[in-house]
Backbone as CSV, one residue per row, in Angstrom:
resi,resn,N_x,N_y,N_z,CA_x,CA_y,CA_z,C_x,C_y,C_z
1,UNK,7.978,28.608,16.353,8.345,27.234,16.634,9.605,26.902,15.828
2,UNK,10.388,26.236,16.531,11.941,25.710,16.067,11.351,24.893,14.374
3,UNK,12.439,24.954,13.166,12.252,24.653,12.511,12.008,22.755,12.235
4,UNK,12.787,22.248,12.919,12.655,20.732,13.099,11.685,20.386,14.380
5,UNK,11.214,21.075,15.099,10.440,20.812,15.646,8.997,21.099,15.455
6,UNK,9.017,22.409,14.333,7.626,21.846,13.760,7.244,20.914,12.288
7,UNK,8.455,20.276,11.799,8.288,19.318,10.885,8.069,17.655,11.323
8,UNK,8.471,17.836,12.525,8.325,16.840,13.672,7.155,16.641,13.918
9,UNK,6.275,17.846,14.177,4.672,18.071,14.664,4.048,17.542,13.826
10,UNK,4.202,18.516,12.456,2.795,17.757,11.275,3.328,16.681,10.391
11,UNK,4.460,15.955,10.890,4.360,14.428,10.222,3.866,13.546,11.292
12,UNK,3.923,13.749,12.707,3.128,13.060,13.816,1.256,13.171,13.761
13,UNK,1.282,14.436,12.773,-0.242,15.136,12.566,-0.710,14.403,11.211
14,UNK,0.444,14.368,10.695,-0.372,13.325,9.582,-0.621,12.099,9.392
15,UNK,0.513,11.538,10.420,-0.170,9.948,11.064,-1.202,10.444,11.523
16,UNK,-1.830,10.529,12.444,-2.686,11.012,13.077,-4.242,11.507,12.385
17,UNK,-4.013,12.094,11.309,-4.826,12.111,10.482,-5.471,11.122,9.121
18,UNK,-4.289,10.674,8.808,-4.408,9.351,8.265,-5.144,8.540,9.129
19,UNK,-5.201,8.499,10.295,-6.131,7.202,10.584,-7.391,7.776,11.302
20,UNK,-7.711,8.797,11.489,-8.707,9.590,11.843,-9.592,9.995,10.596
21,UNK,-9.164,10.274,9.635,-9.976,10.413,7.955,-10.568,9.289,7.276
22,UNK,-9.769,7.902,8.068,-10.483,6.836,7.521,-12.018,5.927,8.071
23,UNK,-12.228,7.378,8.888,-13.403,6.526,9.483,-14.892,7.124,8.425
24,UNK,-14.806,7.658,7.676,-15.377,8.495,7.199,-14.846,9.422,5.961
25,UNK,-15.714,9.265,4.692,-15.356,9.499,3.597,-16.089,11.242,3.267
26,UNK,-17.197,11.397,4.542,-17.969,12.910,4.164,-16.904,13.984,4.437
27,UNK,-16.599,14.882,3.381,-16.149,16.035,3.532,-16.126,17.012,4.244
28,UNK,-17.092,16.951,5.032,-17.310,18.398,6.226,-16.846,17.294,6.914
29,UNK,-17.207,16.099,7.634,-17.004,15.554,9.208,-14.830,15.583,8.637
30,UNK,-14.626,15.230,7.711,-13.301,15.520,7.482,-12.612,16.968,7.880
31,UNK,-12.843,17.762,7.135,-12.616,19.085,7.530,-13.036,19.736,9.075
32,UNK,-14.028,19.289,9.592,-14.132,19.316,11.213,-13.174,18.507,11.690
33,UNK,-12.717,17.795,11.424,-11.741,16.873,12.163,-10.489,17.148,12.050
34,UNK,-10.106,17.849,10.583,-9.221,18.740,10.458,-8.525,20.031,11.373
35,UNK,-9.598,20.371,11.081,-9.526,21.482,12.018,-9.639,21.889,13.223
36,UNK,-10.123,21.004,13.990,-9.994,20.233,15.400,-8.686,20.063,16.031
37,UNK,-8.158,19.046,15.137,-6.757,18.835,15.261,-5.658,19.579,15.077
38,UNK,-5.544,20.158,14.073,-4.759,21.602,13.887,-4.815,22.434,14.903
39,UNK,-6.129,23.189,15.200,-6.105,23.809,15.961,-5.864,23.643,17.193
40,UNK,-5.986,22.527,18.007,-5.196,22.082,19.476,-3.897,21.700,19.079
41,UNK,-3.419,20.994,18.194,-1.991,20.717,18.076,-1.037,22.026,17.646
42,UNK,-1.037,23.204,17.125,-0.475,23.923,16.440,-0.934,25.638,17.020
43,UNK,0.158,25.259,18.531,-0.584,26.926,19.129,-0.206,27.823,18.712
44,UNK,0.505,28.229,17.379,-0.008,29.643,16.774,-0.624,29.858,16.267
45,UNK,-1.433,28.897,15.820,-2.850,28.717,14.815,-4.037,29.440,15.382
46,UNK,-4.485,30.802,15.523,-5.350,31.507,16.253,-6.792,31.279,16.119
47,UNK,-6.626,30.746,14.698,-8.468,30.544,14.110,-8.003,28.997,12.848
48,UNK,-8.885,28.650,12.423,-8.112,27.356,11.553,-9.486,26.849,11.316
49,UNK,-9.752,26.640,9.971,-11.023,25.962,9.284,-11.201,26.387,7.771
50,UNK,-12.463,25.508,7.687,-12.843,25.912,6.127,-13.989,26.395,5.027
51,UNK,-13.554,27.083,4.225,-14.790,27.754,3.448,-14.605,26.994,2.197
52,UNK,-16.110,26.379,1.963,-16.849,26.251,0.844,-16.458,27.404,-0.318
53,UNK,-15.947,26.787,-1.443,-16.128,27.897,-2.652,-18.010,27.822,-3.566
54,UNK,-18.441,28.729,-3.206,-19.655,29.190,-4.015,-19.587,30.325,-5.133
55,UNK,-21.080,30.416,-5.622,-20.350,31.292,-7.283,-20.165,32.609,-6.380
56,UNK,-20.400,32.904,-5.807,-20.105,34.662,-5.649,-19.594,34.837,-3.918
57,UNK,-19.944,33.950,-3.011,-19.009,33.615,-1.679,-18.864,32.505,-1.318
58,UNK,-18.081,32.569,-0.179,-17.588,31.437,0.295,-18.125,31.555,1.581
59,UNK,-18.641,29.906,2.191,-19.044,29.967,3.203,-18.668,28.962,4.211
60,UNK,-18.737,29.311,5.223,-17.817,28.739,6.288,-18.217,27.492,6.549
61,UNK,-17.274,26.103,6.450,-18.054,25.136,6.554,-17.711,24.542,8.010
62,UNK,-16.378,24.203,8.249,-16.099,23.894,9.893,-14.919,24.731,10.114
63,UNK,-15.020,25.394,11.709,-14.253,25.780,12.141,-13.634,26.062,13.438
64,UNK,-12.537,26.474,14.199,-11.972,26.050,15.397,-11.364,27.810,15.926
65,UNK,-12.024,28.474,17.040,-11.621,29.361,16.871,-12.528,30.501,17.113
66,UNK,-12.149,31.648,17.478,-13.172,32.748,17.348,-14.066,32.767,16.187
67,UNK,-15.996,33.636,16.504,-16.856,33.121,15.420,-15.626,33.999,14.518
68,UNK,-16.459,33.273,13.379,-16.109,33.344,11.696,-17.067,34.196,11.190
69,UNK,-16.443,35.031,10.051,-17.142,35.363,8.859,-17.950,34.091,8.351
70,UNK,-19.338,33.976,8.304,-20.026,33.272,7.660,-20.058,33.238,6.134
71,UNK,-20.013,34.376,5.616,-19.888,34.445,4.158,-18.677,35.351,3.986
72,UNK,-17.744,34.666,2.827,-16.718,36.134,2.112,-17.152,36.250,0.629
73,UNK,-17.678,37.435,0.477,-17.875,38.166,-0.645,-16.950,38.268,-2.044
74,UNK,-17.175,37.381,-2.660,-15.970,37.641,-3.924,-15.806,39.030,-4.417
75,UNK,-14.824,39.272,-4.978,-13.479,38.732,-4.751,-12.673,39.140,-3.915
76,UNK,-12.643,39.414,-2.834,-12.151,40.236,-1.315,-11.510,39.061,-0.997
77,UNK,-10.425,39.436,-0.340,-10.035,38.876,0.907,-8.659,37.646,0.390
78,UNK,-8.566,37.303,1.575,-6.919,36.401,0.909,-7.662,35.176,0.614
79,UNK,-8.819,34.495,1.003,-9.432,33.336,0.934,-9.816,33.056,-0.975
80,UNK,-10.065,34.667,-1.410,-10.903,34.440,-2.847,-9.169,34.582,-3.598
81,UNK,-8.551,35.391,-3.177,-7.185,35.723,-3.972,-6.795,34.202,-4.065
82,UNK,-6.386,33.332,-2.941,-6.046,31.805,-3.309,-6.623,31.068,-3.847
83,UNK,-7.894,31.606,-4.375,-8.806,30.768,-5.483,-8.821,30.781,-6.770
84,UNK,-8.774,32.680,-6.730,-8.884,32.970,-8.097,-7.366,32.875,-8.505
85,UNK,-6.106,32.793,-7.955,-5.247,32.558,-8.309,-4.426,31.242,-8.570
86,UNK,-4.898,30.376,-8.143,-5.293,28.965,-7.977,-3.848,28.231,-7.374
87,UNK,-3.881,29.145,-5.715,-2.586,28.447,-5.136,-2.637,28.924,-3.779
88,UNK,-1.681,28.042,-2.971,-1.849,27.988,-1.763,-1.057,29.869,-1.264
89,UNK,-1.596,30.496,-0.655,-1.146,32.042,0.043,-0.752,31.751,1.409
90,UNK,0.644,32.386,1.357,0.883,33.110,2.965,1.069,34.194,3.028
91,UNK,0.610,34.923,3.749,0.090,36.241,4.501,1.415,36.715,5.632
92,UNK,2.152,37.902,5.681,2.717,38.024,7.177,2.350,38.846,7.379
93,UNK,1.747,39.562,7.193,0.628,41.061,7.432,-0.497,41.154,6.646
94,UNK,-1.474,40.562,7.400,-2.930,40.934,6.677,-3.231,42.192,6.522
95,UNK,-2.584,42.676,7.138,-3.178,44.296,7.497,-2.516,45.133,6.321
96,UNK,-1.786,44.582,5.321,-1.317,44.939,4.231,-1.305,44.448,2.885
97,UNK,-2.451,43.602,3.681,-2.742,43.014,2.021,-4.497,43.400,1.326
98,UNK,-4.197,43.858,-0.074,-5.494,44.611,-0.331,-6.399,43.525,-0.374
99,UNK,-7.618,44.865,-0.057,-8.660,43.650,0.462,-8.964,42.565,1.242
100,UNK,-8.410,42.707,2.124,-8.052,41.850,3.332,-9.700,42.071,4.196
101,UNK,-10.042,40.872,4.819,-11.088,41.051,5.279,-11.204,40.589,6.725
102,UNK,-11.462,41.597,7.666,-10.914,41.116,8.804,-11.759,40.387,9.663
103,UNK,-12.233,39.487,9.797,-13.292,38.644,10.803,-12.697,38.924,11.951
104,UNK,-11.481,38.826,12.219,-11.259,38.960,13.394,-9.711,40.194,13.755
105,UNK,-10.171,41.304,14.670,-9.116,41.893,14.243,-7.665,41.667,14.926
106,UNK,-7.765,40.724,15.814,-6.595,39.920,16.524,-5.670,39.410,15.677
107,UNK,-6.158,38.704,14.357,-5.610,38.190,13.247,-4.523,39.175,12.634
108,UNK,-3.196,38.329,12.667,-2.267,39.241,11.882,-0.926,38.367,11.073
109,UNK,-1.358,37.201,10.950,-1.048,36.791,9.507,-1.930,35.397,9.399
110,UNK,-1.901,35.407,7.771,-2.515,33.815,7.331,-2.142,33.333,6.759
111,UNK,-2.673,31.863,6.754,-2.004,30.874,5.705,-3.755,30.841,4.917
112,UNK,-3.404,30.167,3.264,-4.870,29.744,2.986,-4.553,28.756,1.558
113,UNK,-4.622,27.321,2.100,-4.654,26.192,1.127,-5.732,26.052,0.437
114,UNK,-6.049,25.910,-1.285,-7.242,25.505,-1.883,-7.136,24.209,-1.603
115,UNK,-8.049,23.762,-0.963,-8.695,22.271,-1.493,-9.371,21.591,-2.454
116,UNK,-8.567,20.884,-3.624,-9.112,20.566,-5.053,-10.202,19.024,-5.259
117,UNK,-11.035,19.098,-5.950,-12.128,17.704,-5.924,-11.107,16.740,-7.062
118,UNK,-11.376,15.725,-7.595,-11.138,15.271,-8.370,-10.534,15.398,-9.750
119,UNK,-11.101,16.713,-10.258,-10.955,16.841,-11.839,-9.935,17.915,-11.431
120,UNK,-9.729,18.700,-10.035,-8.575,19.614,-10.154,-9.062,21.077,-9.417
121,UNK,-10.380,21.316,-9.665,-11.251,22.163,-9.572,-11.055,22.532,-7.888
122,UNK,-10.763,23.768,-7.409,-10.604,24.533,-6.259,-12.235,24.542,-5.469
123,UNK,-12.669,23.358,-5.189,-14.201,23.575,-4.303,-14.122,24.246,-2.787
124,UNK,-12.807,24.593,-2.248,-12.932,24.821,-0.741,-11.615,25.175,-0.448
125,UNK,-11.085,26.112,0.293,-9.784,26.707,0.741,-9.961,25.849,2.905
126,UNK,-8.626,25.618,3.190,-8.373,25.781,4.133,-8.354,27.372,4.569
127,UNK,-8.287,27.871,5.472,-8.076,28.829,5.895,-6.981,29.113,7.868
128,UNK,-5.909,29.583,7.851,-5.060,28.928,8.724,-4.904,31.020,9.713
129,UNK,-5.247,31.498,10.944,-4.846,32.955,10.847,-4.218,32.600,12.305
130,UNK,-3.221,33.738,12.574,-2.641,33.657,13.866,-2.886,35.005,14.248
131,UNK,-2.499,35.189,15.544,-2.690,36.457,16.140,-1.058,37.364,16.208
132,UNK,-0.104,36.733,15.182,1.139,36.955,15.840,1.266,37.143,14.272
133,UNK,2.135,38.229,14.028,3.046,38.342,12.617,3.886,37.799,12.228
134,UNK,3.788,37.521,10.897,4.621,36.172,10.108,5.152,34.991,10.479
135,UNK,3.859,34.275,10.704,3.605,33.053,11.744,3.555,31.976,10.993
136,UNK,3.575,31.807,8.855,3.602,31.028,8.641,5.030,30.665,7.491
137,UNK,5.320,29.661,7.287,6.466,29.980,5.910,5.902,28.745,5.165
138,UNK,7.478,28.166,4.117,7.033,27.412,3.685,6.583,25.483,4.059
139,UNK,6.793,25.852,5.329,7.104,24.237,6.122,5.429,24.130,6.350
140,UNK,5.066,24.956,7.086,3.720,24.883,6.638,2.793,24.844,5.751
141,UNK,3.019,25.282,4.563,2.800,25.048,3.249,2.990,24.029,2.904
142,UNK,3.792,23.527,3.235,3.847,22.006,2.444,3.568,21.406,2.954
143,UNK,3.384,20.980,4.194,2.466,20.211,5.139,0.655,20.507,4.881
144,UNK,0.505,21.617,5.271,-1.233,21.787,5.042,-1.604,21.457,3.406
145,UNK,-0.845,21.809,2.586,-1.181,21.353,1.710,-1.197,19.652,1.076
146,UNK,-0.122,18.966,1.999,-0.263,17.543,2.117,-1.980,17.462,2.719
147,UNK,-2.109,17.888,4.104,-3.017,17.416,4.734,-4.455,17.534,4.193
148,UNK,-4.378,18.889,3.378,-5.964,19.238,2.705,-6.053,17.720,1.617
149,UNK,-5.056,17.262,0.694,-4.815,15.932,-0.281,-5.660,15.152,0.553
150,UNK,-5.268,15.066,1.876,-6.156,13.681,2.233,-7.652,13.845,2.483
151,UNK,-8.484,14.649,2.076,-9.875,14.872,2.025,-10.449,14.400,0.616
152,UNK,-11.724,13.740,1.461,-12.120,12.416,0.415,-13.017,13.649,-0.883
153,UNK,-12.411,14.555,-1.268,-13.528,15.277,-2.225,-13.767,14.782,-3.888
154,UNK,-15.428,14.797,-3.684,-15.319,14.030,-4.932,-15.631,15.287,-5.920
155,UNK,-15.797,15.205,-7.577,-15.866,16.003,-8.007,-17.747,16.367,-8.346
């Protein structure tokens, strides 16, 4: 997607979400709604949702997209690397990144935003995969990571 035309997209997506998040302060119906929207608005987005951080996996809480890995096994995969490293990852070849865990093997790059509660604390990653190589940069990054901010998480 043209560079001004997808900065065009997710500031129309974040109106859009801004008034769709305010009907409701619960965290999953947020993140379903999230990811709802992403995923019909943003067609390289192949799979798009989110995992719960737990002590030893992460588990899938809403998502848009071929099924999901229900659980990822710490510390595998790009989902635990953006946790334990405590920052948003882009991926342009999963297929080259260690420990990569493939739910789906169509998937061939990702994005993956932590989503922080209150005190700062990483409770939940977005998770963003396309079927197309190096599908995300930093325009997306700074957008999804705006958009995960607006989830009501408490600590």
């Amino acid at each position: 997607m043209e560079e001004n035309k997808k900065k065009a997209r997710y500031e129309r997506l974040l109106e859009q979400l801004t008034e769709l998040l305010k009907k409701t302060d619960d965290m999953t119906a947020q993140m379903a709604t999230i990811s709802a929207v992403l995923f019909h608005k943003m067609d390289y987005f192949f799979w798009c949702g989110f995992y719960r951080v737990d002590t030893e996996n992460m588990v899938v809480v809403a998502y848009q997209g071929p099924v999901a890995c229900q659980l990822l096994p710490k510390p595998n995969g790009v989902c635990w690397a953006a946790v334990l490293e405590n920052k948003s990852l882009v991926v342009a070849d999963v297929h080259v990144f260690p420990g990569h865990i493939a739910c789906d093997s169509r998937s061939q790059s990702e994005i993956v935003i932590p989503v922080r509660n209150t005190k700062g604390n990483v409770v939940a990653v977005l998770d963003v995969d396309s079927n197309e190589l190096n599908s995300f940069d930093d325009t997306d990054k700074y957008y999804l990571e705006k958009i995960v901010q607006m989830i009501g998480v408490k600590a």
